[in-house]
C-alpha positions in Angstrom: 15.5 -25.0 15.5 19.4 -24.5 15.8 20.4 -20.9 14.7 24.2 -21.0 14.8 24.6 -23.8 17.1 22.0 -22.4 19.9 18.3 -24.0 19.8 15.6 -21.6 19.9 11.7 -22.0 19.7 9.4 -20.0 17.7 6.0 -19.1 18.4 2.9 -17.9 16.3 3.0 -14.6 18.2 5.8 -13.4 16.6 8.5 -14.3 19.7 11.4 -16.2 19.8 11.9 -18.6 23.0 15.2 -19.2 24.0 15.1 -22.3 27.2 18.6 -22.4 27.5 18.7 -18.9 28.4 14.6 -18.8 29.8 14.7 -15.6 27.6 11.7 -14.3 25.4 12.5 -12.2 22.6 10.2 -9.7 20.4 10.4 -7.6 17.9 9.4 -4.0 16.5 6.5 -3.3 19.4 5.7 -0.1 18.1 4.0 1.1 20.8 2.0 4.5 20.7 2.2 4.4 16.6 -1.4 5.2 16.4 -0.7 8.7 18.5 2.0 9.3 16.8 0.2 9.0 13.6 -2.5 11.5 14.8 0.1 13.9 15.8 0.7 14.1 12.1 -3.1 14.5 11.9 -3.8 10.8 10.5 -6.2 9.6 12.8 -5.9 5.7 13.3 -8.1 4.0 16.2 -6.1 4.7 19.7 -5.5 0.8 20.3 -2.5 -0.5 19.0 -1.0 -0.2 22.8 -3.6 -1.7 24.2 -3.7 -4.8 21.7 0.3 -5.3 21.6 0.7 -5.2 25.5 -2.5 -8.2 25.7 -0.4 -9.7 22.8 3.0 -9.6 24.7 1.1 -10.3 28.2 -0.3 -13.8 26.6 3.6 -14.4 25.4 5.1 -13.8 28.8 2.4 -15.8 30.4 2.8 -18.6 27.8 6.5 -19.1 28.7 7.2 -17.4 32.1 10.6 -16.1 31.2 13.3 -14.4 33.4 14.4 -12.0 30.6 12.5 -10.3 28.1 14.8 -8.7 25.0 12.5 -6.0 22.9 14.7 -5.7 19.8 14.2 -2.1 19.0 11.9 0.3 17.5 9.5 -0.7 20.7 8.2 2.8 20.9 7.1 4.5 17.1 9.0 8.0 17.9 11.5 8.9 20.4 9.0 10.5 22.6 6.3 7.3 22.7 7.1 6.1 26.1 6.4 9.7 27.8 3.0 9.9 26.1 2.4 5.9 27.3 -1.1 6.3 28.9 -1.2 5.5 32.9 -2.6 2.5 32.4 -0.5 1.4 30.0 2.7 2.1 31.9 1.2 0.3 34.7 0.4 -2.6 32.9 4.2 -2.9 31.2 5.6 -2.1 34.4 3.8 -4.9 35.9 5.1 -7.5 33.3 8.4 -6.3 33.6 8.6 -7.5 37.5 10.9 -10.0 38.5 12.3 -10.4 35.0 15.3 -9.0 33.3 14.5 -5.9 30.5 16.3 -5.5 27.9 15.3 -2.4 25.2 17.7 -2.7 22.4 17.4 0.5 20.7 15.8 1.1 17.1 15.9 3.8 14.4 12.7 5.0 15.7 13.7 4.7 19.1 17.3 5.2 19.5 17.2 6.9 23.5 16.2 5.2 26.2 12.4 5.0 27.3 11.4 7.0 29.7 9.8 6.2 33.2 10.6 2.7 32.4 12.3 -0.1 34.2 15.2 -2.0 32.0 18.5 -2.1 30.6 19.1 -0.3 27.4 21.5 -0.6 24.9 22.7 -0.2 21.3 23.2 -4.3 21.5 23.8 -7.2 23.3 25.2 -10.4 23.0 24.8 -13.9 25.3 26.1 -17.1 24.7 26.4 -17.9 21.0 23.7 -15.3 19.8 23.8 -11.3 19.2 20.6 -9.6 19.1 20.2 -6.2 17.4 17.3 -4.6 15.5 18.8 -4.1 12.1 20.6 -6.8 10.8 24.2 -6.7 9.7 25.8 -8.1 6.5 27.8 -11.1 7.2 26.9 -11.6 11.1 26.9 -15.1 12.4 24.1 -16.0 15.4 22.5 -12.9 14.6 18.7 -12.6 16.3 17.3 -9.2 14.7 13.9 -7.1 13.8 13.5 -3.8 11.8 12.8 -5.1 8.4 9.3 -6.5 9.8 9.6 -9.7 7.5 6.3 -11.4 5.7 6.1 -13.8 2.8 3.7 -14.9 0.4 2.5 -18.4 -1.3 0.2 -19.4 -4.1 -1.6 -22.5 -3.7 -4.6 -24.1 -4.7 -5.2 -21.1 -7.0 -5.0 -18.6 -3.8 -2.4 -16.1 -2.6 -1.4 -15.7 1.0 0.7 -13.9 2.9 1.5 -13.5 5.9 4.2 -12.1 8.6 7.3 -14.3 9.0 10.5 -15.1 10.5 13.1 -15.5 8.1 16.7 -17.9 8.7 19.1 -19.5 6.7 20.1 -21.4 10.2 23.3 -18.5 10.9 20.7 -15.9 11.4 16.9 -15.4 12.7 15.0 -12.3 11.8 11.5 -11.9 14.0 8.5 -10.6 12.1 6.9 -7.4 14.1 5.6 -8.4 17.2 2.9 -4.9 16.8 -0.2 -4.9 15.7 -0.1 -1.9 13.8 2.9 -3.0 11.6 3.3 -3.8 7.7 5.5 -5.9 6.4 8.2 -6.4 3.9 8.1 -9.5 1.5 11.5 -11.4 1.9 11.9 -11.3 -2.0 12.2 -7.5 -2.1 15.6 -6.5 -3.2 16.3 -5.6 0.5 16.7 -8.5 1.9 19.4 -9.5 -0.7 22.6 -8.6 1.6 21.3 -11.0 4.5 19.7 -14.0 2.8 21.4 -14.3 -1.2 19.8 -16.6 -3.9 17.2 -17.8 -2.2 19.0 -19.9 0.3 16.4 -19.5 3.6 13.3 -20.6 4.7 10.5 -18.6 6.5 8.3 -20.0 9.1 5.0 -17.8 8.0 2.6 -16.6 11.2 -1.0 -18.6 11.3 -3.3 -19.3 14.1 -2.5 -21.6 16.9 0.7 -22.3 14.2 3.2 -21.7 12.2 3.8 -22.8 8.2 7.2 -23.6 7.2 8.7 -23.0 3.3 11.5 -22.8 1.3 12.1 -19.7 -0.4 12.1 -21.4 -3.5 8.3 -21.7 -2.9 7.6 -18.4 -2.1 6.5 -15.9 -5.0 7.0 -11.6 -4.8 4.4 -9.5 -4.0 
């Protein structure tokens, strides 16, 4: 698909494949949410890691890319890469060789990781496209995350819903690429200052594909 004049790909993972550029780009990783959760003393299974860096591993392998752009919020908390297991850190580090890193900083992750290779910054912009985590009123060949995007149809007397990218063809939001992520439907009052009246479509995540719609056809949760 063309988002302001620069064709990208999107996959059911969640990414967003730019060839032009042999550039992968994901969204709200969210890495160590679980033991940052049971820091709190809410106890959620330890494997969120684990399942998002298998998930991201299958991406990069998929497509082979010599830059990877994480658009923010990658880690839950500020401190989420220092408590990355050894494992884990082995394992990133080892998809991160040979290949450009980009961490573009989040609200929940707004310093650099630490102990990691990369680049990281607030934002950054190549060729026709900016990409950011939170989106910004107005922007033209935007590529952003944070508001973990998902949609819902009714058909054949069933509801669905599922995670989403959202565009009106100016600008691409990615759904979260982490396991252990919600999502916010794309009707919620929110999402009125980026995509007014109705006027996008959302390519909803399925398996082995993905389902286009209107937002016309979509319905609120």
């Amino acid at each position: 698909m063309s988002i302001a004049g620069e064709i990208v790909g999107l996959h059911d993972s969640g990414a967003m494949w730019w060839p032009d550029e042999n550039t992968l780009v994901v969204a709200d990783l969210h890495f160590e949410k679980g033991s940052s959760f049971a820091r709190k003393g809410l106890m959620l299974p330890p494997y969120d890691t684990a399942a998002t860096l298998e998930k991201l591993a299958e991406a990069i392998d998929a497509f082979q890319p010599t830059r990877v752009i994480a658009l923010g919020d990658s880690f839950h908390d500020g401190e989420g890469s220092d408590r990355l297991p050894a494992s884990y850190r082995a394992m990133l580090t080892t998809l991160q060789l040979g290949r450009e890193w980009i961490w573009v900083t989040g609200n929940h992750d707004p310093i650099a990781p630490v102990g990691l290779c990369g680049e990281t910054v607030d934002e950054v912009a190549l060729g026709g496209l900016v990409f950011r985590h939170e989106p910004h009123e107005g922007a033209v060949g935007e590529i952003a995350g944070h508001l973990h995007p998902a949609a819902r149809i009714r058909r054949y007397g069933r509801s669905v819903r599922r995670p989403c990218f959202a565009t009106d063809g100016t600008r691409l939001v990615l759904p979260a690429f982490g396991v252990f992520t919600g999502g916010l439907n794309v009707l919620d009052g929110a999402w009125g200052p980026y995509f007014p009246a109705r006027e996008f479509s959302v390519f909803m995540l399925g398996d082995g594909r993905l389902y286009p719609f209107t937002a016309t056809r979509l319905v609120s949760d």
